[in-house]
N, C-alpha and C positions, 0 to 999 in steps of 0.2 A: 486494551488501548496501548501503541504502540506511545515506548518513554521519548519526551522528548529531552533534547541539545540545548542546552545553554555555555553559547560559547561569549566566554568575557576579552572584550578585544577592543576596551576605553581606552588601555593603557597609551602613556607617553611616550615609553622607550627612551626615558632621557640616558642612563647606560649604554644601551645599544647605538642612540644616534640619529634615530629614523621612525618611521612607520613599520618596525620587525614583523608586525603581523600582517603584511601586506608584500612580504621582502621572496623574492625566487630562490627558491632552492632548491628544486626537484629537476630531473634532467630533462625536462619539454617545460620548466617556467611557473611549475605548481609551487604554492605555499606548502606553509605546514599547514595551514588549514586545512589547505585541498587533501589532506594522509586523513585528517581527523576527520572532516566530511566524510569520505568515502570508509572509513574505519565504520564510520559512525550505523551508514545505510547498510554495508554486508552486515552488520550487529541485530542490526531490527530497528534502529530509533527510529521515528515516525516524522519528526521535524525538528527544526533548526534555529534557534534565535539568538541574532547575536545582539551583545551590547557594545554598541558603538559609543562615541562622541559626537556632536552632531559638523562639527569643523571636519571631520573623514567621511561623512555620507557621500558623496560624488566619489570618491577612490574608493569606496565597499562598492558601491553599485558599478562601478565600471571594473571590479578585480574580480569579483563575487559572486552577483545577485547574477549577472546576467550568462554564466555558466553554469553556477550549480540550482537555478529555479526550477530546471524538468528532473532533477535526480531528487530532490525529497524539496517537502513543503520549509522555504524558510522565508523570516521575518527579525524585525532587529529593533531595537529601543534604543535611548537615548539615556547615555549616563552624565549627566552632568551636575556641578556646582551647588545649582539653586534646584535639585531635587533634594531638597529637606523639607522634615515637617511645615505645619506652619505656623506660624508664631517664632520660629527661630528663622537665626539668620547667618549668613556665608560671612564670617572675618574677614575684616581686608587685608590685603596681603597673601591669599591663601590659594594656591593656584594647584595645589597636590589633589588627586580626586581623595573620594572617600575613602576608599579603602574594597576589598572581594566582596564583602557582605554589603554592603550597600550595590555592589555592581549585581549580583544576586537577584538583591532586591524588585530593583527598578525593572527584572523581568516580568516580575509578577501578573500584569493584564496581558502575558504572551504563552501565560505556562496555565495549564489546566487539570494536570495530573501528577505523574513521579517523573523525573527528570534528574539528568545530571550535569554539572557546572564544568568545564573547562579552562585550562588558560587557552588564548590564540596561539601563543608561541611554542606551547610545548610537543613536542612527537609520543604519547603515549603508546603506540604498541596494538595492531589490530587485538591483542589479548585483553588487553585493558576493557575496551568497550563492547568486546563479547560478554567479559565475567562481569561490569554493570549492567548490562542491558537483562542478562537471565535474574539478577537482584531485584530491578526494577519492575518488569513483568510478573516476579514473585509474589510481590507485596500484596498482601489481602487486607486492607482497611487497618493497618498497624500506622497512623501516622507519624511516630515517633520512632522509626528504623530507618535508619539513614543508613551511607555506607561510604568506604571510601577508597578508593585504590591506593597500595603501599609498595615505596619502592626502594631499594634499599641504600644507604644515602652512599656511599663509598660510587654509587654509578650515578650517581644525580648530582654533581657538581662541575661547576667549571674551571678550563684550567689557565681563566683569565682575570679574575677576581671573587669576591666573596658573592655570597646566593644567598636568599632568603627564601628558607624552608624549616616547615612543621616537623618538628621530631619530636615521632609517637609511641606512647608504652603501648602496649599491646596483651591482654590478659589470655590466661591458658585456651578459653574458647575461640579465641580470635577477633574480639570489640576491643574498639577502642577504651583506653581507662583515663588516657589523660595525652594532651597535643599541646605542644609549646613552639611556637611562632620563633625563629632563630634568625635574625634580620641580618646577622653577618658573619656565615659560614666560610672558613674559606682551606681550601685544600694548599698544601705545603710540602717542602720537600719531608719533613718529619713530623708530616700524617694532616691530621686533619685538626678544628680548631673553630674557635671562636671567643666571644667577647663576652660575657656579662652583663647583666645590667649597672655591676662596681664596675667592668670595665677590667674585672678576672679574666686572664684567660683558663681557657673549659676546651682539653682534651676529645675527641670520640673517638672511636673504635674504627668507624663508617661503617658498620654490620648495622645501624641504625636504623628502624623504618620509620620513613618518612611521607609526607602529603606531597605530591606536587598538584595540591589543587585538581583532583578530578575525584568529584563528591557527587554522591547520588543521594537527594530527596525526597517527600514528598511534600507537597504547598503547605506544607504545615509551616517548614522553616520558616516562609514568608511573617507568618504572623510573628514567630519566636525575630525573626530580623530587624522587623520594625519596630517592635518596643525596646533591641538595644542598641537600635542607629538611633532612634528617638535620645535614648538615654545618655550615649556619644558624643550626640552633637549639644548637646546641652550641656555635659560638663571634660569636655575634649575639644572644642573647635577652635578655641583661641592655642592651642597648638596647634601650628602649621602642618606640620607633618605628620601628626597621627592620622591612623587608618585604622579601621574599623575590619581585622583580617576573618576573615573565618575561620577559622580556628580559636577567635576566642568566643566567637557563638556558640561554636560546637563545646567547647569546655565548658560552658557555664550550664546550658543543657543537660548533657552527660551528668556533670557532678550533682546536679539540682535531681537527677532520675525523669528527667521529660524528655529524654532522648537516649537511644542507644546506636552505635556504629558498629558496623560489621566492617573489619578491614579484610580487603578483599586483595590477595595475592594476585601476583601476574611474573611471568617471565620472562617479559619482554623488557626492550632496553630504552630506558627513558632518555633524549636528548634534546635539548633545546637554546634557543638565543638570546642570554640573558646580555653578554656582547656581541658588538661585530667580530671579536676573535673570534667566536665561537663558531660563526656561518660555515670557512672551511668543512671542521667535525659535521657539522650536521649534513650538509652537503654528499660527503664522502658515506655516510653511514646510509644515506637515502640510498643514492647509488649502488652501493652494497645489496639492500631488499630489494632495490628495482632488478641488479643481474640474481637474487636467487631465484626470481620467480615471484614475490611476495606483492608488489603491486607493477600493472601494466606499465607502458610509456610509450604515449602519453598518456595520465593517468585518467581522463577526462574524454574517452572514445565517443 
């Protein structure tokens, strides 16, 4: 069974300003999605479901649906607010989504096998979704092998403000041993940095490997997802802005022994649109693969 795509594309963009995952940047008017589709089908994935919002459906299907539906099988879910259990309920005042593992989640009646998660905004690297897809293919009935693509942080940042990225230990075999969710990275003239939870600031190297959210599963997660969004929203909701990220699924897993991650290297160069500064970079570095050779133009023949 060919793995399938879960690409997470709920997000607000309040940062950036807009619809980013919907925004042109390839030189005939492709997304980054359109790199990550087409990354996705020369890999092997079988199909594609994204999680929307249900207030973006008309701009997916007129940017989307109606180009990429003869190049592989895709389909999309709705992530919204008042997808919680039941017996609980949405705070007022609370307009933040839930957080990656709940946008995950809500795939679930669209996913049937092993599969890997995405952001929409990120450009991972036609390498990236080769070395998941041979992962994913691999898997013989081990439900608790996850994996994840690592990238190393000193090339994953922006040089417009701070970034929220996973910084992961990484044991001598290459599993993950432990992921820590870093909500405000931010690169400097003397070096790199962040905040604490005292509100320390905390050093890095940038040799750091890190997650940008491109995790490969199998439905297992699903079940492991819902009893800690259940658990979340029940004693987390009346804070407004917690999220529910994955990476603390996957930690709690890991440490418990119900899960192992394979961190999976790549050499390709991750960039993406956390602001509108950043569009230029991302632009220019397309451009750059489109004249090696690495993808056509227009990408979409």
């Amino acid at each position: 069974m060919k793995p399938t795509l879960v690409v997470l594309a709920a997000g607000i963009g309040n940062r950036y300003g807009g619809l980013k995952q919907m925004d042109q940047v390839g030189p005939s008017g492709e997304t980054i999605v359109d790199y990550s589709i087409y990354d996705a089908v020369r890999a092997g994935f079988g199909k594609v479901v994204f999680v929307i919002r249900k207030s973006i459906e008309k701009e997916f299907n007129e940017v989307f649906l109606s180009r990429l539906k003869k190049r592989i099988d895709i389909d999309y879910v709705f992530q919204e607010l008042e997808d919680i259990p039941k017996g609980l309920f949405v705070p007022a005042g609370r307009v933040k989504p839930w957080g990656t593992s709940h946008a995950v989640l809500v795939s679930e009646p669209k996913v049937d096998g092993p599969f890997a998660a995405i952001n929409a905004d990120d450009f991972y690297g036609a390498q990236a979704y080769a070395v998941m897809a041979d992962f994913l293919r691999d898997l013989r009935g081990d439900e608790g092998m996850f994996a994840l693509v690592g990238y190393q942080l000193g090339t994953a940042l922006s040089e417009h403000g701070t970034v929220a990225r996973g910084v992961c230990e990484v044991d001598e075999k290459g599993f993950l041993w432990t992921i820590v969710e870093r909500t405000c990275i931010e690169k400097t003239a003397d070096g790199v940095k962040f905040l604490d939870d005292s509100g320390k600031e905390v050093r890095l190297t940038g040799r750091e490997t890190v997650s940008m959210n491109f995790w490969g599963f199998t439905p297992a997660f699903f079940r492991f997802a819902r009893a800690e969004f259940e658990a979340f929203v029940k004693d987390r909701a009346n804070d407004l802005k917690s999220e529910l990220y994955i990476p603390l699924v996957v930690n709690k897993l890991v440490r418990n022994g119900k899960a192992a991650v394979k961190v999976l290297p790549t050499e390709d160069k991750w960039f993406g649109v956390t602001y509108r500064e950043d569009k230029p970079r991302v632009m220019a570095e397309i451009a750059r693969l489109v004249a090696a050779g690495k993808y056509p133009t227009p990408l979409w023949r």
